[in-house]
C-alpha positions in Angstrom: 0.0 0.0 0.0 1.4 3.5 -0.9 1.1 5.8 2.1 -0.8 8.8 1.5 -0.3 10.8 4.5 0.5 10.8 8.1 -0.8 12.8 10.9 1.1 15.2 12.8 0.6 16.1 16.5 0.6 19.7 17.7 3.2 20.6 19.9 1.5 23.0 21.9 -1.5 20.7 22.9 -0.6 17.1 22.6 3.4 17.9 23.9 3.3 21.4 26.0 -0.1 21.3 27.5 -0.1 17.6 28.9 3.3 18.1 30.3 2.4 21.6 32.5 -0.4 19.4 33.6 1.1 16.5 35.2 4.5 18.3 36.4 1.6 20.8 38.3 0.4 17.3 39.5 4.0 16.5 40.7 4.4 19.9 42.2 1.4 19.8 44.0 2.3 15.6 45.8 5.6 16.8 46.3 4.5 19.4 48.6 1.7 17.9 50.1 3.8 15.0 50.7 7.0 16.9 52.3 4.4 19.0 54.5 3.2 16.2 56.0 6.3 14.6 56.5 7.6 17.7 58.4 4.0 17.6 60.1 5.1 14.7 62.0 8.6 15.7 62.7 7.6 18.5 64.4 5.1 16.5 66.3 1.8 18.8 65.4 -1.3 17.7 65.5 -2.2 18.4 62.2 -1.7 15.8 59.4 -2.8 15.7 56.2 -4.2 12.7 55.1 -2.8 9.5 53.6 -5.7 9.8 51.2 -5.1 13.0 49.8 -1.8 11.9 48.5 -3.3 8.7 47.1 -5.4 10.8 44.8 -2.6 13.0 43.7 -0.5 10.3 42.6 -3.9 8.3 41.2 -4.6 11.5 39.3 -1.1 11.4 38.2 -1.5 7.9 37.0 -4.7 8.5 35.3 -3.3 11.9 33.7 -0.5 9.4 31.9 -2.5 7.3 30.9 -5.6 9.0 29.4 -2.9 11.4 27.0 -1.2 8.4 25.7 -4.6 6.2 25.1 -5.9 9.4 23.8 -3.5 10.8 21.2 -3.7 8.5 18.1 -2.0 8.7 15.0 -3.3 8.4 11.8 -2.2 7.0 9.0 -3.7 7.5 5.4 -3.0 4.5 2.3 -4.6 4.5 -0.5 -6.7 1.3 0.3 -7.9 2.6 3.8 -6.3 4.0 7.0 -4.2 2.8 10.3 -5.1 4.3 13.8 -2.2 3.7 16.7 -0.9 4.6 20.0 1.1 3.0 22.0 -1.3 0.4 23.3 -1.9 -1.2 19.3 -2.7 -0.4 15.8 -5.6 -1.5 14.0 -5.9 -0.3 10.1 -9.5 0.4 8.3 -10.7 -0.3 4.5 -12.2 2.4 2.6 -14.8 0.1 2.1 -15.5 -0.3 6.2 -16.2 3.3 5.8 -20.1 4.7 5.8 -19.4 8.7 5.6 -16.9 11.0 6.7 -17.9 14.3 8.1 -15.4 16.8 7.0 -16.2 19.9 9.0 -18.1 18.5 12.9 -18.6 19.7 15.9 -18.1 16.6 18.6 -18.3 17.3 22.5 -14.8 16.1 24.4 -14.9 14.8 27.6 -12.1 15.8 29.8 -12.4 14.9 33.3 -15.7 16.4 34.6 -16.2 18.7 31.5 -17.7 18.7 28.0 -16.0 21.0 25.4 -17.2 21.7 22.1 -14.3 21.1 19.6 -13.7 21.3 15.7 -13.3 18.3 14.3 -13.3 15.5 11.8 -15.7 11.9 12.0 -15.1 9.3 10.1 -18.3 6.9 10.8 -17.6 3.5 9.9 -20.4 0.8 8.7 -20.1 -1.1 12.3 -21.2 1.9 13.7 -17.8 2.7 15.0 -16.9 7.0 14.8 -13.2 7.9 14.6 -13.0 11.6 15.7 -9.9 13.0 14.7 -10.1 16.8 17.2 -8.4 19.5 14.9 -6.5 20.6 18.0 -4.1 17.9 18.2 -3.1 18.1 14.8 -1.2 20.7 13.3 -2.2 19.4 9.6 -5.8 18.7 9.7 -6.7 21.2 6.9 -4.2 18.7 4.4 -6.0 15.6 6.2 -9.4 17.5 5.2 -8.2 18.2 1.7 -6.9 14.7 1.2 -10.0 12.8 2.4 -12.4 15.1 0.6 -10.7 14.3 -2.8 -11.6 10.8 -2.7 -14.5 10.3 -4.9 -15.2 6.8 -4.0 -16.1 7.9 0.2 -19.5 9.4 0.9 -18.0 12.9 2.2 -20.3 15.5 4.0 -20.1 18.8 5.2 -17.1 19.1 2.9 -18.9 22.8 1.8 -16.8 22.3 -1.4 -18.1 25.5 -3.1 -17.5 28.9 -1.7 -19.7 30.7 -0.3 -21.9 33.2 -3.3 -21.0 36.7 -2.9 -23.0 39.5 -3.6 -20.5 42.1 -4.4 -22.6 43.9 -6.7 -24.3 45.5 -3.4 -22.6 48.2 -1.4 -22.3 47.6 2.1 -21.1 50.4 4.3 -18.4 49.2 7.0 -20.1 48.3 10.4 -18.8 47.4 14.1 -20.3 45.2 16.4 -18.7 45.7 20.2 -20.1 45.7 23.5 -18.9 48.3 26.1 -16.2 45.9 27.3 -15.5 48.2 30.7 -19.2 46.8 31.9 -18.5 43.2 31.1 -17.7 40.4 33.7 -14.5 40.3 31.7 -13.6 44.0 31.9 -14.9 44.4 35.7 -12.7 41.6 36.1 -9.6 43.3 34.3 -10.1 46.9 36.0 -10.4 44.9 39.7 -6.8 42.6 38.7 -5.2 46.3 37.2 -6.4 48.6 40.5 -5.6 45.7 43.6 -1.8 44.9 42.1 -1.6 49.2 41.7 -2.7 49.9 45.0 -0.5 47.2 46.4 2.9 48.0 44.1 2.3 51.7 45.7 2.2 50.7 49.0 5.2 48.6 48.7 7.1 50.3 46.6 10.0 51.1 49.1 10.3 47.7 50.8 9.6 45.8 47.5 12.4 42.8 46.5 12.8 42.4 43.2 10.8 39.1 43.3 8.0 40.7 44.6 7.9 43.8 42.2 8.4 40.7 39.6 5.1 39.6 41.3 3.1 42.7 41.1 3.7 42.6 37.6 3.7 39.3 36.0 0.6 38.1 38.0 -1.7 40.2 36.3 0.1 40.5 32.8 -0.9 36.6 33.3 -4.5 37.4 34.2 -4.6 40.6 31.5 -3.3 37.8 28.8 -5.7 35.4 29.5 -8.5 37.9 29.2 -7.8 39.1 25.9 -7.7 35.5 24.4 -11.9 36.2 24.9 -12.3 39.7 24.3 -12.2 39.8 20.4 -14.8 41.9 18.6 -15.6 42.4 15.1 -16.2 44.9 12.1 -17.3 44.3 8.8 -16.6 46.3 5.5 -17.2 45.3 1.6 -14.7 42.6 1.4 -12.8 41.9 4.9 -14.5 40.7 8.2 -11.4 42.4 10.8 -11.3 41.3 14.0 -10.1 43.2 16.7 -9.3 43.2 20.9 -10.0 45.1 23.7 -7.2 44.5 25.3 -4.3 44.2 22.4 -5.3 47.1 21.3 -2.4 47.3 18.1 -4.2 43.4 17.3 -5.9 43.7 14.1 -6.4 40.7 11.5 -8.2 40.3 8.5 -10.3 37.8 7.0 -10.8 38.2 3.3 -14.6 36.9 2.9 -14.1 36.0 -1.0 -11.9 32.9 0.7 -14.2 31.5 3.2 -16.4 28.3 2.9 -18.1 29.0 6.1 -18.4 30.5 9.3 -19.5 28.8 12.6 -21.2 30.6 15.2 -21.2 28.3 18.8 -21.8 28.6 22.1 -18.8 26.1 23.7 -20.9 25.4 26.5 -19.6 27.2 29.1 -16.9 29.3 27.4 -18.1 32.6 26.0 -19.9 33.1 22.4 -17.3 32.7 19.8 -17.5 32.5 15.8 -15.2 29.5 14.0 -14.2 30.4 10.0 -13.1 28.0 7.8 -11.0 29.5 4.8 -10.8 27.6 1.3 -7.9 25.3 2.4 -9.8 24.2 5.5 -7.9 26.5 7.8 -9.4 27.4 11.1 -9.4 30.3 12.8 -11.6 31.1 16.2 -12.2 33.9 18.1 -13.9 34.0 21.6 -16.3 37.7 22.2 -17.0 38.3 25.8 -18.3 41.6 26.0 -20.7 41.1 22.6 -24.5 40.8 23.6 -27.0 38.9 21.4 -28.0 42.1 19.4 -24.2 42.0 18.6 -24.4 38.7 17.5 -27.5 38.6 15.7 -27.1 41.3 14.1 -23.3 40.0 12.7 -24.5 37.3 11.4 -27.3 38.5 9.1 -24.8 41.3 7.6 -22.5 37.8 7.2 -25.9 36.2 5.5 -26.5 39.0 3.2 -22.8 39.6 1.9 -24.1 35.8 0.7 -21.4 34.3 3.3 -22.5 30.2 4.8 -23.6 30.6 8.0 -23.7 27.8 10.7 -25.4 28.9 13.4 -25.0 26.8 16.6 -25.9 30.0 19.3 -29.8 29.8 17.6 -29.3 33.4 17.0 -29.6 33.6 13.3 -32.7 35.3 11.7 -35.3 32.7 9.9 -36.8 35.5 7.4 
């Protein structure tokens, strides 16, 4: 069999990610661990239980395990495909195949929660779904492109054509903000910005260098984290720009002439956010905290009448 193509992992959330998380697991026995130990030396009456670091290392364990049973790679032949990890490899026939969703949304279970995720399903005729999550591999748009060009698999949601434009109308350029200063989000940001000032004043002349360190990087971290949701948007002729709150000098550009289509979800408990998917099956998301459903609404029927494919997964698009 001639080999097609093979899966690549992302480095930031199959390598990076998984490794912060179980070294913070490691971090956090060790010291429970060593505190108890000096508990007892010292003879106090306060000792944390044997339990509690059972269920560090446990989570440890499980942690481990569940990123190497989870990351699979795939491997595309021309007669079908191989799925491995480290436990086994089993390969599929085309012909096992019943349809392969191109474009999906599929809800990921980690631990306690449900995410919402981009990804691809391949269904096969058993009944079986193999959900390849676009996160975890940096080339799913060449996976997308590869699969789709097979004639002889029932491919959906593939939105192969473009979507029509009507650039014959005039449409004058529009933005659609919230007041992000009266969002949760911006409350948020002004409370973090006016504690750590107040505090770096009053310090200021006894202040070591790792606590001035502190006063800063602490809420640069919290500041950072804020603006990865506090995107908004405007909307010209040709270009849907997207914009922050926060990084105020941000400013990219999607040219609407190369998009197939534009999601608009709800990831459960994450804020609004819109998902396009350009011509080559690249993604690119973008999370709007301070928007309010007029924002949204209104967003997406200027999308729908520039003649632009609209998923809308909030329930906020207009049925006229």
């Amino acid at each position: 069999m001639t080999t097609k193509l093979h899966s690549k992992f992302s480095v930031r959330h199959v390598i990076v990610e998984p490794i912060i998380i179980i070294l913070l697991v490691c971090f956090l026995s060790t010291v429970i661990t060593f505190a108890s130990i000096n508990m007892v030396d010292e003879k106090t009456s306060i000792l944390t239980p044997i339990w509690t670091i059972v269920i560090f290392l446990l989570l440890l364990f499980w942690s481990f395990r569940y990123y190497l049973k989870t990351f699979k790679q795939y491997i595309f032949f021309d007669k079908g495909l191989e799925v491995k990890n480290i436990f086994g490899k089993k390969f599929y026939s085309w012909q096992s195949v019943k349809e392969i969703s191109i474009i999906e949304t599929e809800l990921e279970k980690i631990l306690w929660q449900y995410l919402q995720e981009d990804a691809l399903c391949i269904t096969l005729k058993n009944g079986t779904t193999l959900t390849l999550y676009s996160k975890y591999y940096s080339n799913m748009p060449k996976i997308r492109q590869l699969l789709n060009s097979k004639n002889q698999l029932n491919i959906i949601n593939s939105y192969n054509e473009l979507s029509a434009r009507t650039n014959k109308i005039h449409f004058n350029k529009k933005t659609f903000k919230g007041i992000f200063i009266l969002s949760f989000d911006g409350i948020f940001a002004l409370f973090i910005i006016s504690i750590f000032g107040i505090g770096l004043l009053i310090k200021w002349e006894s202040i070591t260098t790792i606590g001035f360190l502190f006063f800063w990087v602490f809420p640069a971290l919290i500041l950072f984290i804020l603006g990865l949701k506090s995107y908004y948007f405007q909307l010209n002729q040709n270009y849907l720009i997207v914009k922050n709150n926060i990084f105020l000098n941000l400013k990219k550009r999607i040219n609407l002439e190369k998009v197939k289509v534009i999601y608009f979800e709800q990831k459960l408990k994450k804020e609004p956010s819109i998902r396009i998917i350009d011509e080559n099956y690249n993604i690119k998301s973008f999370q709007g905290a301070s928007l309010k459903n007029k924002h949204w609404k209104s967003l997406i029927l200027n999308l729908k009448n520039r003649g632009i494919v609209i998923v809308d997964y909030m329930l906020y698009e207009y049925n006229e």
